[in-house]
C-alpha positions as protocol buffer text, in pm:
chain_id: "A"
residue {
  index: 1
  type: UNK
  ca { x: 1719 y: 3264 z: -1233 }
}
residue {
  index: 2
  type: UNK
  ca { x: 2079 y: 3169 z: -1315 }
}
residue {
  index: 3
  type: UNK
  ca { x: 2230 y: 3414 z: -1097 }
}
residue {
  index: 4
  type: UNK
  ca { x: 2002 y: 3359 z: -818 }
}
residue {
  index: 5
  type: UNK
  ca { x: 2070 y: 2992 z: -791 }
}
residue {
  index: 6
  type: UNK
  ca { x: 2483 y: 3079 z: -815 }
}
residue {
  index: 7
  type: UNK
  ca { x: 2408 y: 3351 z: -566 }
}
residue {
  index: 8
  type: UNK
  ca { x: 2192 y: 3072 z: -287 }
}
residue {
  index: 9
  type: UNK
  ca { x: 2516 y: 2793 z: -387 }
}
residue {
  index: 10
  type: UNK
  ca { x: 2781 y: 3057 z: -268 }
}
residue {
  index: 11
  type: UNK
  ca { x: 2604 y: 3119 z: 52 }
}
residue {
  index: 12
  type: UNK
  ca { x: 2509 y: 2751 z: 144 }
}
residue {
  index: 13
  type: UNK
  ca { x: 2912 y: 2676 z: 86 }
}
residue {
  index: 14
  type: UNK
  ca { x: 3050 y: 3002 z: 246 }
}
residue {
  index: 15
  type: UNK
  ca { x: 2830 y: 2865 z: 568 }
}
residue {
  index: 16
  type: UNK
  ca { x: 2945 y: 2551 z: 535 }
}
residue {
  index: 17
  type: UNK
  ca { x: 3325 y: 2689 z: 519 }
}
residue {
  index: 18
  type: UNK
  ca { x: 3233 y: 2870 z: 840 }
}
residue {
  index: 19
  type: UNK
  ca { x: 3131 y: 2616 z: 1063 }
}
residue {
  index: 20
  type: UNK
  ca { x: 3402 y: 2340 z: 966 }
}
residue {
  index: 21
  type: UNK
  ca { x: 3161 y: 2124 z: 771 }
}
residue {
  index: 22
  type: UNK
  ca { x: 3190 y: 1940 z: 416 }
}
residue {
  index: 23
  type: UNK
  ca { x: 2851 y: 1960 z: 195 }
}
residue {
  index: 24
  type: UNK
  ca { x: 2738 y: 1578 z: 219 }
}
residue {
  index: 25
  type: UNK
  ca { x: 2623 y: 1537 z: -176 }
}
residue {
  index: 26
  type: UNK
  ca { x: 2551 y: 1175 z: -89 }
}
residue {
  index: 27
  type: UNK
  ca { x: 2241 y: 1351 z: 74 }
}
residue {
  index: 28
  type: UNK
  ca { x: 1946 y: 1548 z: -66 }
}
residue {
  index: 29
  type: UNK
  ca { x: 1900 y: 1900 z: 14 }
}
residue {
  index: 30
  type: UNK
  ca { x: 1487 y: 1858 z: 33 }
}
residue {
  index: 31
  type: UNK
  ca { x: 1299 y: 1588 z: 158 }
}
residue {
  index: 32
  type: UNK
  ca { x: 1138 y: 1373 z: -139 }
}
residue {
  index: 33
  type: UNK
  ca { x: 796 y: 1475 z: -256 }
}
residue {
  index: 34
  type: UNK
  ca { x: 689 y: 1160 z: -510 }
}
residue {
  index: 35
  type: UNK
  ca { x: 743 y: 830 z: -474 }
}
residue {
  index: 36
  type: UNK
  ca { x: 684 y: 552 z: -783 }
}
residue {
  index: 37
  type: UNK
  ca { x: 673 y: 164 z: -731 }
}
residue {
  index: 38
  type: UNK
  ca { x: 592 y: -75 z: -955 }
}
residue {
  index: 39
  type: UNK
  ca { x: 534 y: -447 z: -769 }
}
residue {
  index: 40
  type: UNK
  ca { x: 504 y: -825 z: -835 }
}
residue {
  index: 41
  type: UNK
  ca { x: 347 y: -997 z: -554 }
}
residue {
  index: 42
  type: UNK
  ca { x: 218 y: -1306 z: -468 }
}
residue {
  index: 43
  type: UNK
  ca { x: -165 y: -1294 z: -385 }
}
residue {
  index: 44
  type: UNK
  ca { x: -348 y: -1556 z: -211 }
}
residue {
  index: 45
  type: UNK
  ca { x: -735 y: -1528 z: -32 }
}
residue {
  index: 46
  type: UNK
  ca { x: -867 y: -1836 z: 180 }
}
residue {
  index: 47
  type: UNK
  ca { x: -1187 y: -1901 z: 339 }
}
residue {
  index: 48
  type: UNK
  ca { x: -1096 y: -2190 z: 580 }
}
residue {
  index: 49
  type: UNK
  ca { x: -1261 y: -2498 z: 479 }
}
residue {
  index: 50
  type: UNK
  ca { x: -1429 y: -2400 z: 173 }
}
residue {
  index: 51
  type: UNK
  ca { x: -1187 y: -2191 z: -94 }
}
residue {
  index: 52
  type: UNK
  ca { x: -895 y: -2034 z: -157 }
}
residue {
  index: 53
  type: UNK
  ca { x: -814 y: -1798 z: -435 }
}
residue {
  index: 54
  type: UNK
  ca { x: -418 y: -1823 z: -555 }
}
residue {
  index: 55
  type: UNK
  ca { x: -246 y: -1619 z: -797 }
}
residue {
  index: 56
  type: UNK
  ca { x: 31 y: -1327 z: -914 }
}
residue {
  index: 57
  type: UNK
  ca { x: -47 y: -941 z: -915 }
}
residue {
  index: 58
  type: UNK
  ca { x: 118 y: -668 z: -1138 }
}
residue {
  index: 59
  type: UNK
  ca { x: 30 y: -354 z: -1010 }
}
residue {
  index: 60
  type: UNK
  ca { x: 233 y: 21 z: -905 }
}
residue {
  index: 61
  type: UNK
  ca { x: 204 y: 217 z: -569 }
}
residue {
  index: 62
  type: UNK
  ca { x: 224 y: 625 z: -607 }
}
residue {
  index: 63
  type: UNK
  ca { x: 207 y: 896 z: -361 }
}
residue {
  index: 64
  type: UNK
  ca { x: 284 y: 1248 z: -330 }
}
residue {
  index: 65
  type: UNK
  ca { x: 379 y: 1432 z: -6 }
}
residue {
  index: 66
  type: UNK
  ca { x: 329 y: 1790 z: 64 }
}
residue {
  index: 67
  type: UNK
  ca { x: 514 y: 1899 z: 354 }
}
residue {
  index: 68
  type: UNK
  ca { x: 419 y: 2154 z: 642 }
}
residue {
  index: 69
  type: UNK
  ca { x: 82 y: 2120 z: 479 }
}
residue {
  index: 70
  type: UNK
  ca { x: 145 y: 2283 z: 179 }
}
residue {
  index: 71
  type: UNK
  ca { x: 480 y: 2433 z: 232 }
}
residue {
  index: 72
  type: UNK
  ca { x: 726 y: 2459 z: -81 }
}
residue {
  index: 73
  type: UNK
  ca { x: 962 y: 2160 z: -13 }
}
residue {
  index: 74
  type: UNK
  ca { x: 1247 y: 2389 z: -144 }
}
residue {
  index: 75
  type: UNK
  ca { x: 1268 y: 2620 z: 143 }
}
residue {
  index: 76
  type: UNK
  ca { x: 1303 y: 2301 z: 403 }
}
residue {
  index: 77
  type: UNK
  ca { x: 1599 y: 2082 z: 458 }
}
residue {
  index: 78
  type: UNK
  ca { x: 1591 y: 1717 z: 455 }
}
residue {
  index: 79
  type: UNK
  ca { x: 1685 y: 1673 z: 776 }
}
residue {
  index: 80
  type: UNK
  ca { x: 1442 y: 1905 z: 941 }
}
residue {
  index: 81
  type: UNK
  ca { x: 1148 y: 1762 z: 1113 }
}
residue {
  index: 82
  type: UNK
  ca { x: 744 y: 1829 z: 993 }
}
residue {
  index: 83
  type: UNK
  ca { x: 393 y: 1781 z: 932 }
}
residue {
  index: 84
  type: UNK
  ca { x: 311 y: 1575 z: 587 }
}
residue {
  index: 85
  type: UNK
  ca { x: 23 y: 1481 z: 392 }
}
residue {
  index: 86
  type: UNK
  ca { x: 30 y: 1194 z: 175 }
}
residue {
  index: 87
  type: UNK
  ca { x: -217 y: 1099 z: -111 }
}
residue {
  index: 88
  type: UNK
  ca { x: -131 y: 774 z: -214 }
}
residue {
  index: 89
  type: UNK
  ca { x: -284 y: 516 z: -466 }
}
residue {
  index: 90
  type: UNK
  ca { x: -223 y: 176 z: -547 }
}
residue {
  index: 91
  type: UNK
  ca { x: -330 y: -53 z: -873 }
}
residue {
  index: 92
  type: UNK
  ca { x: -305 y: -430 z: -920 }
}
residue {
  index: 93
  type: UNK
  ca { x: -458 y: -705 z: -1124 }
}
residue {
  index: 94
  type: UNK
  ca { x: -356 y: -1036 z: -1251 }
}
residue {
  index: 95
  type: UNK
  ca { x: -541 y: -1359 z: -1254 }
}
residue {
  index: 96
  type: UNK
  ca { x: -610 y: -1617 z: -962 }
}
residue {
  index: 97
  type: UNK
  ca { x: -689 y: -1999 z: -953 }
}
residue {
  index: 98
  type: UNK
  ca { x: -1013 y: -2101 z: -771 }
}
residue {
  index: 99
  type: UNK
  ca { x: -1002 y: -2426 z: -563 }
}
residue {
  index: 100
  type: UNK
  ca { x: -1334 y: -2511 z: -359 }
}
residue {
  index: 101
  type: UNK
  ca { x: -1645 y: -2669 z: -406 }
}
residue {
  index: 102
  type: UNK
  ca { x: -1973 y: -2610 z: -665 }
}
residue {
  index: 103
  type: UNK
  ca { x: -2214 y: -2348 z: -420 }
}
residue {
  index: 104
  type: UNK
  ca { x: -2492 y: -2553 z: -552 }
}
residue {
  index: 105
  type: UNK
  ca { x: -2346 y: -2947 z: -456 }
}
residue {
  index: 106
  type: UNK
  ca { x: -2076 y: -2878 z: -234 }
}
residue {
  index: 107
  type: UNK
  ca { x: -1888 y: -3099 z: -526 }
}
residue {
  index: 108
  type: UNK
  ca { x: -1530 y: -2967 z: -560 }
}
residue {
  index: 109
  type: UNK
  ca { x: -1453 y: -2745 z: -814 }
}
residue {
  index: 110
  type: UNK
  ca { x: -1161 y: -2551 z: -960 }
}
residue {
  index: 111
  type: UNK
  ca { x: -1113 y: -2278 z: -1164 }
}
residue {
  index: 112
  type: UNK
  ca { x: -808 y: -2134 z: -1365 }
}
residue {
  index: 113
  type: UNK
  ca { x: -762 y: -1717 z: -1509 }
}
residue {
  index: 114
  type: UNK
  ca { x: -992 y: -1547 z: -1297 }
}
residue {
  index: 115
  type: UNK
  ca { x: -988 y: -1171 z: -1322 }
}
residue {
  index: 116
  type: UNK
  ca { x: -848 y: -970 z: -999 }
}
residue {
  index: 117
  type: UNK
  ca { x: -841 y: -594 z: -986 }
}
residue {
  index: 118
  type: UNK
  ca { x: -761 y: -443 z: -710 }
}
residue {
  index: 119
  type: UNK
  ca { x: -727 y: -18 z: -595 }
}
residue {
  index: 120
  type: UNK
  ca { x: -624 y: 102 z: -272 }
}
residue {
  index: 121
  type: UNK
  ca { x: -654 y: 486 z: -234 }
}
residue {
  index: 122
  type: UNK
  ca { x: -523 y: 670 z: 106 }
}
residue {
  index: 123
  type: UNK
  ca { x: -460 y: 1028 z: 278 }
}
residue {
  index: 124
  type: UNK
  ca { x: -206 y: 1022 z: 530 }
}
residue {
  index: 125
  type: UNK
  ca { x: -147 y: 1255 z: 797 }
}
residue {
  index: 126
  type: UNK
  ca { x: 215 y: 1213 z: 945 }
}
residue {
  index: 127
  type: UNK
  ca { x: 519 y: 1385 z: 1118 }
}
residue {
  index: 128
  type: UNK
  ca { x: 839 y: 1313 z: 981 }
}
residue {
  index: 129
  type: UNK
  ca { x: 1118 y: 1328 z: 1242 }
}
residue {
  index: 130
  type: UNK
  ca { x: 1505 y: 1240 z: 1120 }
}
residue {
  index: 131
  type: UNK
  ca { x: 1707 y: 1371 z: 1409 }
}
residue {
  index: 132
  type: UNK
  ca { x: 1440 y: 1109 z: 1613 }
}
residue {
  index: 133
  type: UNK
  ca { x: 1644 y: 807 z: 1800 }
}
residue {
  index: 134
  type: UNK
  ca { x: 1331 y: 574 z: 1723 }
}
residue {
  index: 135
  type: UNK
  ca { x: 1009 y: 650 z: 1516 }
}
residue {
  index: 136
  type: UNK
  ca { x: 1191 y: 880 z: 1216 }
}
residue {
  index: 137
  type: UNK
  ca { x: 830 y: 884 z: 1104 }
}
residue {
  index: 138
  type: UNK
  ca { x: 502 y: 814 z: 1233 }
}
residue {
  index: 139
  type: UNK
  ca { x: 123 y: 833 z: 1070 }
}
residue {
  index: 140
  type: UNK
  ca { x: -246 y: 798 z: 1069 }
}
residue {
  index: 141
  type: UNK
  ca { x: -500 y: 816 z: 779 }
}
residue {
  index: 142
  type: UNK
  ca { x: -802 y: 727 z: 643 }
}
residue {
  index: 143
  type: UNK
  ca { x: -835 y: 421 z: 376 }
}
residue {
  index: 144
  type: UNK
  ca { x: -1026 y: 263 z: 104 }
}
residue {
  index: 145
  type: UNK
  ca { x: -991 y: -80 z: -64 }
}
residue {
  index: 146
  type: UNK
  ca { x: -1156 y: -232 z: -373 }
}
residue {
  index: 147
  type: UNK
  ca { x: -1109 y: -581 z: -484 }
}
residue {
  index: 148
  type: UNK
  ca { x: -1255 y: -710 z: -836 }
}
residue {
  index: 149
  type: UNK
  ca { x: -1292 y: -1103 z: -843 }
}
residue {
  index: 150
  type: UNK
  ca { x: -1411 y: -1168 z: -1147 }
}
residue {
  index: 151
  type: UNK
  ca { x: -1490 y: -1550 z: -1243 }
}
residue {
  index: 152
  type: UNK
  ca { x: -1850 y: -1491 z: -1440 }
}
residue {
  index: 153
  type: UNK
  ca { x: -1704 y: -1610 z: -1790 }
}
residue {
  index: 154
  type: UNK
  ca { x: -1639 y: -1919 z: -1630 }
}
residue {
  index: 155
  type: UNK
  ca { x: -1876 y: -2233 z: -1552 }
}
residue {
  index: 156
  type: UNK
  ca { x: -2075 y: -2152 z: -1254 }
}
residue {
  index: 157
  type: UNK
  ca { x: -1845 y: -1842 z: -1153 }
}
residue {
  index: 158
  type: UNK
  ca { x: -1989 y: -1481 z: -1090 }
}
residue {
  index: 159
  type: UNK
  ca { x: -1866 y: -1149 z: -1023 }
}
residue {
  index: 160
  type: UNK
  ca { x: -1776 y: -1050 z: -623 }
}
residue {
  index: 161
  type: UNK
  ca { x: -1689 y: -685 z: -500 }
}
residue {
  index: 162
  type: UNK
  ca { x: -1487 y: -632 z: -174 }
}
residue {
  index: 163
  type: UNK
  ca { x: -1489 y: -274 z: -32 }
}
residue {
  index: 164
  type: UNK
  ca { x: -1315 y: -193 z: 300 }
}
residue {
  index: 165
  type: UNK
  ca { x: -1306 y: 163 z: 435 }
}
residue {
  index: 166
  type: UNK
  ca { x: -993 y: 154 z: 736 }
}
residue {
  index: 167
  type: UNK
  ca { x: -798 y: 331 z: 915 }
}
residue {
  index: 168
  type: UNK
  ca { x: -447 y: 315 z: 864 }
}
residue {
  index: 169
  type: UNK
  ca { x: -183 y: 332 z: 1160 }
}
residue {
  index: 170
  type: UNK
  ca { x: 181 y: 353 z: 1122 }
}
residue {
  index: 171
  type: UNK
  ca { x: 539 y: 385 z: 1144 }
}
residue {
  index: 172
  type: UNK
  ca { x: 889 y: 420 z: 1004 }
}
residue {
  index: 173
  type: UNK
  ca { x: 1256 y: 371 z: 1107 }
}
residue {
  index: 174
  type: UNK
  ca { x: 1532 y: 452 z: 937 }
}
residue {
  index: 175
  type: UNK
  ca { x: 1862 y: 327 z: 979 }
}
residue {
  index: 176
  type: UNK
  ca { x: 2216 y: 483 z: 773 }
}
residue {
  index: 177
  type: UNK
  ca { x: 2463 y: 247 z: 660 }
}
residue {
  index: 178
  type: UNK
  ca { x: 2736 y: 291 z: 498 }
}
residue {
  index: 179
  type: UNK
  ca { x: 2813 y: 555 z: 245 }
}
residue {
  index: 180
  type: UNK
  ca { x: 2543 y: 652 z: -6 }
}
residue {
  index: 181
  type: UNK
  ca { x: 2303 y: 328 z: 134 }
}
residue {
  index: 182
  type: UNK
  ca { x: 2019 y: 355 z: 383 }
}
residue {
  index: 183
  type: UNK
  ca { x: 1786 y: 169 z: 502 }
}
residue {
  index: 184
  type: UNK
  ca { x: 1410 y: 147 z: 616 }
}
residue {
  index: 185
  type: UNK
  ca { x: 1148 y: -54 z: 816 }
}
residue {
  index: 186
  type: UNK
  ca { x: 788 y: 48 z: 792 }
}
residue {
  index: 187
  type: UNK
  ca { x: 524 y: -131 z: 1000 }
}
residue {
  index: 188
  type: UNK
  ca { x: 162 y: -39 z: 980 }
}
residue {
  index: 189
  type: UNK
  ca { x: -202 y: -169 z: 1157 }
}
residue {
  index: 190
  type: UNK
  ca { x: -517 y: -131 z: 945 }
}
residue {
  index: 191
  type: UNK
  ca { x: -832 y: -94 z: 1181 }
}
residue {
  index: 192
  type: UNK
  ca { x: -1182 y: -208 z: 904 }
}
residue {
  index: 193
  type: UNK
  ca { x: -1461 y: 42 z: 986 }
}
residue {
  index: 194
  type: UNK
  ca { x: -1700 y: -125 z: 777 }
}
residue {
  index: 195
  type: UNK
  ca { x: -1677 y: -416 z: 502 }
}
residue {
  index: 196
  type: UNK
  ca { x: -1919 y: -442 z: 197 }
}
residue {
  index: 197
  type: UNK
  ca { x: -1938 y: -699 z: -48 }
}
residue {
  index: 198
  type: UNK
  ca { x: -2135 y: -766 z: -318 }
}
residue {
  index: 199
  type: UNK
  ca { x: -2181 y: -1089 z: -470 }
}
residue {
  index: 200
  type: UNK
  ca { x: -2340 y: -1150 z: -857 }
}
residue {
  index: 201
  type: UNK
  ca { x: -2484 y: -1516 z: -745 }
}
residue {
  index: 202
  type: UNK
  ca { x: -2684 y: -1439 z: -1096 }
}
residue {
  index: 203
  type: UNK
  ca { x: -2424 y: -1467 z: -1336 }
}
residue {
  index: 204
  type: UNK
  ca { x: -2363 y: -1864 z: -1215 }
}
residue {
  index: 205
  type: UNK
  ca { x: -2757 y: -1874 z: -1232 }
}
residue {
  index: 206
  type: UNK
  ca { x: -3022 y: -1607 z: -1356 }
}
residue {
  index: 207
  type: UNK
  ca { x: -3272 y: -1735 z: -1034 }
}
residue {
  index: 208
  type: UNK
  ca { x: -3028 y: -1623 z: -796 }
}
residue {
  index: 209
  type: UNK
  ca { x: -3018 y: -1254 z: -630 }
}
residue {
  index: 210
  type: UNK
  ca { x: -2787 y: -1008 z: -575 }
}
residue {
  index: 211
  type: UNK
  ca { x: -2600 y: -1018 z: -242 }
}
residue {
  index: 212
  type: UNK
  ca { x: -2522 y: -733 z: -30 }
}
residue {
  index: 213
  type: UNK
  ca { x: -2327 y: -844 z: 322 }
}
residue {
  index: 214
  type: UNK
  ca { x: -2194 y: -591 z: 557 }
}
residue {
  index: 215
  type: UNK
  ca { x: -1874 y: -731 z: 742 }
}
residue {
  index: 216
  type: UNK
  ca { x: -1662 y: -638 z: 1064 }
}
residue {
  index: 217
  type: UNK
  ca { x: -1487 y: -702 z: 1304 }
}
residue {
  index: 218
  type: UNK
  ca { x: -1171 y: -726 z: 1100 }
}
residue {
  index: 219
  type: UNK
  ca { x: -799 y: -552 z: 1036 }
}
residue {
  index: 220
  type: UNK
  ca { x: -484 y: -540 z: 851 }
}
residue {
  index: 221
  type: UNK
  ca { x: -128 y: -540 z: 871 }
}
residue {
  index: 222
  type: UNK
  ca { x: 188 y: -456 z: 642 }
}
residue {
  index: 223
  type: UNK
  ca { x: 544 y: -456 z: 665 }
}
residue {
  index: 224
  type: UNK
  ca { x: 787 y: -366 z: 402 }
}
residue {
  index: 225
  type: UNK
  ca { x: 1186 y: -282 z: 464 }
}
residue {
  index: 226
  type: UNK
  ca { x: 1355 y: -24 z: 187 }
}
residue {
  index: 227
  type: UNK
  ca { x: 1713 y: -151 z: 90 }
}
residue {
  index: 228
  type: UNK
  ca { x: 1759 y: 251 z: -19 }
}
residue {
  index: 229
  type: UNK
  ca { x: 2079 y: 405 z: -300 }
}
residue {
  index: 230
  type: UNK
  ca { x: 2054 y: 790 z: -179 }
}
residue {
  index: 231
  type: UNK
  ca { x: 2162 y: 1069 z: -442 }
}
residue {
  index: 232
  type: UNK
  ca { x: 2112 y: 1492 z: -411 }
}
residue {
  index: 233
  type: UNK
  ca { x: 1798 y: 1455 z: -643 }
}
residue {
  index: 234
  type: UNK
  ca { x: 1655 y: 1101 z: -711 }
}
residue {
  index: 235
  type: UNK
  ca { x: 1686 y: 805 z: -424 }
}
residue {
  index: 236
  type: UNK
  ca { x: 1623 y: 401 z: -529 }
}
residue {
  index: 237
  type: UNK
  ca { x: 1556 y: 116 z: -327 }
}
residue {
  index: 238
  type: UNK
  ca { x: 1444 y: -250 z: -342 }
}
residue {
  index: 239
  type: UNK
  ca { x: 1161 y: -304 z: -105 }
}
residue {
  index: 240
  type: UNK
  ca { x: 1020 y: -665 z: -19 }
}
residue {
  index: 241
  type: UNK
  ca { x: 657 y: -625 z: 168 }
}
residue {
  index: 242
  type: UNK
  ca { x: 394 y: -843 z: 346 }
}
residue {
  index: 243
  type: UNK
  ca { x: 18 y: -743 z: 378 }
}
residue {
  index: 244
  type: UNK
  ca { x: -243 y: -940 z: 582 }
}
residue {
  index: 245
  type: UNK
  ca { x: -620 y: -919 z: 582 }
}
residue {
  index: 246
  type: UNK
  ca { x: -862 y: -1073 z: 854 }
}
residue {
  index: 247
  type: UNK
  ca { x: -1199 y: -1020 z: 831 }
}
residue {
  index: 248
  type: UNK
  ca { x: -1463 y: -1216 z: 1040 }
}
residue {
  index: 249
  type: UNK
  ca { x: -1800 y: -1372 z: 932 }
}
residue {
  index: 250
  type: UNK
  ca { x: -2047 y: -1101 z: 716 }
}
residue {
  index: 251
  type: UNK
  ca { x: -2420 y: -1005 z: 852 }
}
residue {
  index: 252
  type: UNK
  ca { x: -2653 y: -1277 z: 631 }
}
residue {
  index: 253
  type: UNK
  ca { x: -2886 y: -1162 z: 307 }
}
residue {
  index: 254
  type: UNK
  ca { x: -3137 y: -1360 z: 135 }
}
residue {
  index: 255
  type: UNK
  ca { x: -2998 y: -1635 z: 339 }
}
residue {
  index: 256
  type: UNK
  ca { x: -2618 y: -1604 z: 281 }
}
residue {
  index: 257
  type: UNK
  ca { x: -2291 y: -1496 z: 408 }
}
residue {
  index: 258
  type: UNK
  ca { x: -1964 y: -1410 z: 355 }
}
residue {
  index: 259
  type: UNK
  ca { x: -1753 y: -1658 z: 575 }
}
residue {
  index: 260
  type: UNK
  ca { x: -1489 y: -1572 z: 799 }
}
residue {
  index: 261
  type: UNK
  ca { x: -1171 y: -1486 z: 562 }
}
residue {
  index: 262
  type: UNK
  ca { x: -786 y: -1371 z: 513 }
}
residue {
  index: 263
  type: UNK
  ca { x: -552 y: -1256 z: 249 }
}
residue {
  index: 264
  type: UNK
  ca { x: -219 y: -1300 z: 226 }
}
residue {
  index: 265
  type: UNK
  ca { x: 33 y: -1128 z: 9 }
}
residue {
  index: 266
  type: UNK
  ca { x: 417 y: -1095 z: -11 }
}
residue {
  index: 267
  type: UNK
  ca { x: 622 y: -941 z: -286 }
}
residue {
  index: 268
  type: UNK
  ca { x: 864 y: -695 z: -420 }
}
residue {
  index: 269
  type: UNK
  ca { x: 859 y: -371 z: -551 }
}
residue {
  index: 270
  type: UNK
  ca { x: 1135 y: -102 z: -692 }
}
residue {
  index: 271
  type: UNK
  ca { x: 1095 y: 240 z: -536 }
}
residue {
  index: 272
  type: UNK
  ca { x: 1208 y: 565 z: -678 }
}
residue {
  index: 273
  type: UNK
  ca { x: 1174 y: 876 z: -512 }
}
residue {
  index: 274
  type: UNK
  ca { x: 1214 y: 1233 z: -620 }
}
């Protein structure tokens, strides 16, 4: 194995001696196939004119790409473009303060250290281009979102489930500055096939059902820029995002309704990719 990799280094730098050219080590050899980020963001989900959920989430975003669908990402260059699948996941929780009004007599009401988990798992299908003069990458995929909310050990609070399955629609450009440093704007459109949510009305009180809305129209949006330190093996970067959320008003059960609603969230996360 030793010999073979001193035999594949002579003939990348004999090459390189041939055609006039200096080996850049600032840059990797293979495109990146994981990427790790732990976040802090800023979470905050209104209902206009009746509540508004407010609070901090801890969470980490991971993917892995497989290139040429499947192809060993040793035997491509970095700066070679290709198909890619993505799998990516995303965790989050913290806790949220409730301000809004008593379901029961529209009194107002707030509540502190409600629960919030959230998961966000994806498949992307992409091409990544880096010899592209705009759009180094571009992508499409299919999306699923769960939200926790979790106020039932609280007076008059229950337990509420948010699912989303989306479609996810983006973009990438990169930009080289100087030296080792690069960097990165992503922008991306979230098309909601179908809400579901499912409310717990019977952990506030034991005579009330179980609701189960369906809602749509709605859609998302996220933009993030990657401040990026590029070495041959492992690349870091510091990478503020936004994410937005509008969904319209739900289809009505037993009587209610989930009302027209959006979420708002801006933070920062650290990035390492290998």
């Amino acid at each position: 194995m030793v010999g073979q990799a001193a035999l594949i280094a002579c003939i990348l730098l004999a090459s390189s001696a041939e055609t006039g050219e200096n080996v850049d080590t600032s840059k990797p050899l293979t495109p990146p196939s994981w990427r790790i980020a732990p976040e802090v963001s800023h979470y905050r989900y209104k209902e206009p004119g009746v509540m508004k959920n407010e609070g901090t989430l801890y969470g980490v975003v991971g993917s892995y790409t497989f290139y040429d669908y499947g192809q060993n990402r040793s035997t491509r260059s970095a700066s070679n473009s290709g198909n890619t699948v993505t799998l990516e996941g995303r965790l989050a929780s913290g806790e949220m303060d409730y301000d809004g009004s008593d379901m029961y007599t529209n009194e107002p009401i707030s509540m502190s250290g409600i629960d919030d988990f959230l998961l966000d798992l994806r498949m992307l299908w992409g091409r990544e281009r880096p010899e592209a003069k705009w759009l180094n990458a571009v992508y499409i995929g299919a999306g699923y979102r769960y939200l926790n909310d979790d106020s039932s050990s609280l007076p008059g609070g229950y337990e509420r489930k948010s699912n989303y399955l989306y479609v996810p629609l983006g973009s990438r450009e990169d930009f080289d500055l100087a030296d080792r440093w690069s960097l990165s704007l992503r922008g991306e459109f979230d098309l909601l096939l179908i809400g579901r949510q499912i409310s717990y009305l019977g952990d506030a009180d034991p005579t009330e059902p179980t609701i189960r809305n369906w809602q749509w129209p709605g859609f998302g949006t996220v933009l993030s820029l990657d401040l990026r330190y590029l070495t041959r093996n492992v690349d870091f970067a510091l990478s503020p995002f936004l994410r937005y959320w509008w969904l319209d008003d739900s289809s009505t059960s037993e009587g209610y309704y989930e009302p027209e609603n959006n979420t708002f969230e801006y933070g920062l996360s650290f990035v390492v990719r290998f």
